[in-house]
PLY file of the C-alpha trace (Angstrom):
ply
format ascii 1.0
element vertex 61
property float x
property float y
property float z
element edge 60
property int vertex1
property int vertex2
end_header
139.07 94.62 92.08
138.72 92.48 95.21
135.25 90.54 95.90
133.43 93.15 98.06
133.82 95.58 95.38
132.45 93.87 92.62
129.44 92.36 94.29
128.80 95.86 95.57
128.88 97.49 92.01
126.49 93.95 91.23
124.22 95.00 94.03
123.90 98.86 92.93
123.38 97.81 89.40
119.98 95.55 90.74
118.50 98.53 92.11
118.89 100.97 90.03
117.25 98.61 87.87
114.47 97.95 90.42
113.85 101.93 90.73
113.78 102.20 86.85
110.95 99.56 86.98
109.23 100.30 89.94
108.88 104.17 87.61
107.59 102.57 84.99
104.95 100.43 86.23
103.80 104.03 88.23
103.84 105.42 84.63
101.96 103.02 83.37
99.45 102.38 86.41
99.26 106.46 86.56
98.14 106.19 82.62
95.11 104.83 82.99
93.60 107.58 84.06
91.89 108.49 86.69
91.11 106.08 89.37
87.30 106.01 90.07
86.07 104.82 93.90
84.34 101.31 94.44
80.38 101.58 94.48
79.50 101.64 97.95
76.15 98.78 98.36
73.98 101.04 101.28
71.90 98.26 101.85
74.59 96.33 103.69
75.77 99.05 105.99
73.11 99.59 107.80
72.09 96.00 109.09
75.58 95.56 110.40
75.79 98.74 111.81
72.34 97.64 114.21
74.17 94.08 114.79
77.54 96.22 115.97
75.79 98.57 118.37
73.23 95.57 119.61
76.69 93.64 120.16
78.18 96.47 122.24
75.01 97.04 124.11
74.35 92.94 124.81
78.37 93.26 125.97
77.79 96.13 128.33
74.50 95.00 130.51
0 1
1 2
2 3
3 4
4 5
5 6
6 7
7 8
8 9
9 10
10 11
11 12
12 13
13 14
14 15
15 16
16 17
17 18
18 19
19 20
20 21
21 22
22 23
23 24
24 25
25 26
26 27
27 28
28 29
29 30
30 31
31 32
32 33
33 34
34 35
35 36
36 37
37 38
38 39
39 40
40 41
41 42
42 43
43 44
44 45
45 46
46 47
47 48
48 49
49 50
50 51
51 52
52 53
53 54
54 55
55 56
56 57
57 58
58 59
59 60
């Protein structure tokens, strides 16, 4: 086999073995179970929310 070939056949082997890990860390991410959303802190939304608008306001007079 000439040089093209075999570093071709070298190439194909890394990613099929890439794609057979990439599926198992999914597996084992996946396994954990389910995946629960970060607490959202209220307190902080609002304050920047009133310095965002007073922002755009201040921007637009």
């Amino acid at each position: 086999m000439d040089r093209s070939k075999v570093i071709a056949i070298i190439t194909g082997a890394i990613s099929i073995l890439l794609a057979i890990a990439y599926l198992v860390v999914v597996q084992l991410l996946d396994f954990r179970g389910e995946m629960l959303p970060a607490p959202i802190d209220t307190g902080t939304l609002i304050p920047s929310t009133l310095v965002t608008v007073a922002t755009v306001i201040t921007r637009l007079c």
